[in-house]
N, C-alpha and C positions, 0 to 999 in steps of 0.2 A: 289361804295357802297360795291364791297367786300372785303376793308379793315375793312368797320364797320362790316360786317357779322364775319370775324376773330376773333373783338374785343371782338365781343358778344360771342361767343362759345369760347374764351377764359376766358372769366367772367362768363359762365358758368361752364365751365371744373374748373373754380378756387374753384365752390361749390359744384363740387363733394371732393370724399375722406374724409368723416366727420369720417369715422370709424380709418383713415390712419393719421390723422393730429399728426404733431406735439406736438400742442396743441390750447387750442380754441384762444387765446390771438392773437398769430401769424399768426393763419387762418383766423383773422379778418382783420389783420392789411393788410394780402397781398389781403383779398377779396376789403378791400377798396380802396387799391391801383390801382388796376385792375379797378374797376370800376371811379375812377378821369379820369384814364388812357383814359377808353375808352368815357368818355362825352368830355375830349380834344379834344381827335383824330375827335371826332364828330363835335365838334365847327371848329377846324382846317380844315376841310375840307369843311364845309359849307361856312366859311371866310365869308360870304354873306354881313357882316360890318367891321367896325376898333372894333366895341364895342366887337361882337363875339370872335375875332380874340381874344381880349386882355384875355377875359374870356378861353378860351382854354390854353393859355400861364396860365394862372394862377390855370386853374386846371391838368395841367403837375407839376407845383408846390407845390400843395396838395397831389398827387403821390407821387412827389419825396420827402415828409415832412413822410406817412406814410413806406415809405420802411425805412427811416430812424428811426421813430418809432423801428420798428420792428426790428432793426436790436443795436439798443443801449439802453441805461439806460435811466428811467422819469428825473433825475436829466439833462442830457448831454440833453437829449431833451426839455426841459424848457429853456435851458441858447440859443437854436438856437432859439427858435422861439420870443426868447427877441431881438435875437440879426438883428432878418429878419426887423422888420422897422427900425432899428436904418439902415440897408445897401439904403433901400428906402429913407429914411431920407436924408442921406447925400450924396448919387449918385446926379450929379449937373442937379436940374429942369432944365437947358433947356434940356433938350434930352427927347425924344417921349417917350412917358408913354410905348408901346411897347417895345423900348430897355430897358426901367426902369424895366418892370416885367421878360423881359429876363435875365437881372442881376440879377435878386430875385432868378428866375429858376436856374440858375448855381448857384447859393450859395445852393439851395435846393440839386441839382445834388451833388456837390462837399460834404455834409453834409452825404446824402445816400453813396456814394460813399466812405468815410473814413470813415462811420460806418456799410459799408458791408467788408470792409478791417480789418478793427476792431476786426469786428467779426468773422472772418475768424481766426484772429491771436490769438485769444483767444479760439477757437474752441468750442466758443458758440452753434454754430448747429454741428452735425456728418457730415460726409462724407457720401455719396457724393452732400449733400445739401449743404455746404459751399461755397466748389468748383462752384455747381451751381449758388449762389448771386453775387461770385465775376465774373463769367462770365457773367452773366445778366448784371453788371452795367459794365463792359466794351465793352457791345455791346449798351447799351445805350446811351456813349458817343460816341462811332464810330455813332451810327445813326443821335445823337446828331449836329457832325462835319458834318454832308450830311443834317441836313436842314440849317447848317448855310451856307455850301454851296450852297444848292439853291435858298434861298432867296440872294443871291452876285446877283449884278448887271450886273459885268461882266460876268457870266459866265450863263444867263440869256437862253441861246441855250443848255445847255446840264440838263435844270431842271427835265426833264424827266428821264436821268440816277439817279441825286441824289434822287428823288423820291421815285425810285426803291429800291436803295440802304438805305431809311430810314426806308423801311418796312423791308427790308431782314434781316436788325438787328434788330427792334424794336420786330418786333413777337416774333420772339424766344426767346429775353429776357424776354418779358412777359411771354413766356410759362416755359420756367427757375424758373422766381421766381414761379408761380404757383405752378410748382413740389417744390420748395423748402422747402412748407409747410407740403409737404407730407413724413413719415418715409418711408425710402427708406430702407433698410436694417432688 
């Protein structure tokens, strides 16, 4: 429970700085991230069904749809979210609805992820909030790579280190992008 307590006081911490923001547009875009972020993490840990489980995987997907939001144009964000069933679509039904929404999620991931590169290369945000998005989503996918690690079969005895290791990165990128809304400078 005290990853949820983190999740929470980081979803709080994300609604301070109303004087400091960016702008309100962006402050939304990361409060609502933050908040998908932390009902996943909630569902994920509860696991308590398949059904849960799926719904957590799908609202890390929601997350990873508003960082991208925020991070590109309405036009560029329209053509991904046409293009999210068409990947559902034609990923081959027999594979477990599970794996099906974890391919949705990396297409979400990889969309964030080239539109906080993006925006970094175009210097859409200042310094040193750019800096901060693209390290947030490079510790997303390292966190990323540590739950696909510990859901592996084989390595089933060391789930506790990757566990470790999905928080050690996940937090901070969250707390990353949170400062990232705030004028730093």
């Amino acid at each position: 429970m005290l990853r949820i307590a983190f999740m929470v006081s980081i979803f709080i911490f994300s609604l301070a700085g109303k004087n400091h923001a960016l702008d309100k547009y962006d402050t939304y875009l990361v409060r609502a991230a933050i908040f998908f972020a932390l009902f996943a993490d909630l569902f994920l840990i509860l696991n308590e069904s398949y059904e849960i489980y799926v719904i957590g995987i799908v609202s890390f997907s929601v997350c990873q749809l508003m960082h991208f939001w925020r991070f590109t144009d309405a036009k560029t964000f329209v053509k991904a979210l046409v293009a999210l069933p068409v990947v559902f679509v034609i990923f081959p039904r027999g594979f477990d609805i599970v794996v099906r929404f974890s391919v949705i999620y990396i297409v979400c991931y990889l969309f964030a992820a080239a539109g906080a590169v993006r925006a970094y290369m175009i210097k859409k945000y200042d310094s040193p909030n750019r800096q901060m998005i693209v390290a947030a989503m490079l510790m997303y996918l390292i966190s990323d790579i540590n739950v696909l690690l510990y859901n592996s079969p084989r390595l089933f005895g060391y789930r506790e280190i990757f566990l470790f290791l999905i928080w050690i990165f996940c937090l901070p990128a969250h707390i990353l992008l949170s400062l990232s809304k705030i004028k730093l400078r």
